[in-house]
N, C-alpha and C positions, 0 to 999 in steps of 0.2 A: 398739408398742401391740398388745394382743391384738383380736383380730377377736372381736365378739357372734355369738354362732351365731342362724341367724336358722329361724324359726318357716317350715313349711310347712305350710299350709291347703289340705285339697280338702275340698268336699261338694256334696251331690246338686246338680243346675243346677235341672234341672225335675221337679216336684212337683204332684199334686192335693193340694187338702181333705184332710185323713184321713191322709194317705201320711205316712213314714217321709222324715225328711231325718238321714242321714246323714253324719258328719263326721269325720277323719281327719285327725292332727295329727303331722309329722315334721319331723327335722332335715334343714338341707341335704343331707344322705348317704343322706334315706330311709329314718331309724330311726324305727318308733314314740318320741311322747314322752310316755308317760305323766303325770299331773298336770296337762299344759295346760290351761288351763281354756278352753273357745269362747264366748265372747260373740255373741248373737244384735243385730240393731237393734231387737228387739221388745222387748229388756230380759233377754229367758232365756239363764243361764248354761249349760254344763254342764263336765262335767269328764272329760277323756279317760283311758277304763281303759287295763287293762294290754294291750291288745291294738289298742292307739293308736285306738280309735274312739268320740264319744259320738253318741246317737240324739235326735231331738226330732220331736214330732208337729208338723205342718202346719195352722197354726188354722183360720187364715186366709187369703184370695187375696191375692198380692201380691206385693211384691219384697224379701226380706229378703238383709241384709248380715251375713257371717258371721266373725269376726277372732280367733285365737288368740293366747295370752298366758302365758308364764311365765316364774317370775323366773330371771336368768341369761340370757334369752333378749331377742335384738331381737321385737317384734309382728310378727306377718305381717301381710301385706298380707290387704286385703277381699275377699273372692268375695262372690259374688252368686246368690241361688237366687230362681226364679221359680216362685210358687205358682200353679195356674191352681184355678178355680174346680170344674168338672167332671173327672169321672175320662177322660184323653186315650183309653183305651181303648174308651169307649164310642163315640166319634167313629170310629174305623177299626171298628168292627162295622158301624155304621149306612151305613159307605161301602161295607164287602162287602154289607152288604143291597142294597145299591141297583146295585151290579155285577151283584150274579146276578137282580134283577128285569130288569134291561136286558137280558143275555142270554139270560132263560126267555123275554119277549119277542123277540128276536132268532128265539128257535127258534121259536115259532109263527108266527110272520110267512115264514119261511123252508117251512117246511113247509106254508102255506099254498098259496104259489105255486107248489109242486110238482105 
């Protein structure tokens, strides 16, 4: 019996609102497959070009399930991409903010007691 080539899924894990989730659809060997089409759990398709990748916006916060499909092919198996609500970048701003206020505090305190 011939062996089904089976579908390989990657796309983006973690995602804000707004951002770009990414997705990437190969043969066991690591070939782009063009045509596969990616099914979202939100209900959106897309169809991977020639350069093995399709793009989808981020609507919503939350947990979506991402599964490629083409004929000839076994389905791959589900990833999972986690949408978060805010942009993750503004959170590591606000923690250097608050690094160099402790430290510009540090140094007036320090130079206090000199």
């Amino acid at each position: 019996a011939c062996k089904i080539p089976e579908l390989i899924i990657n796309c983006t894990k973690n995602v804000g609102v707004g951002e770009t989730i990414t997705c990437t659809v190969a043969d066991e060997f690591g070939n782009p497959v063009p045509g596969a089409t990616v099914t979202l759990s939100d209900g959106r398709t897309g169809t991977i070009g020639d350069d093995g990748r399709v793009q989808f916006l981020a609507e919503q916060s939350g947990k979506i399930d991402a599964a490629a499909g083409k004929k000839g092919y076994a389905e791959s198996e589900k990833v999972y991409i986690s949408v978060s609500e805010g942009t993750p970048w503004l959170w590591y701003l606000l923690i250097l903010i608050l690094i160099l206020i402790l430290l510009i505090l540090l140094l007036i305190r320090k130079r206090k007691k000199e």
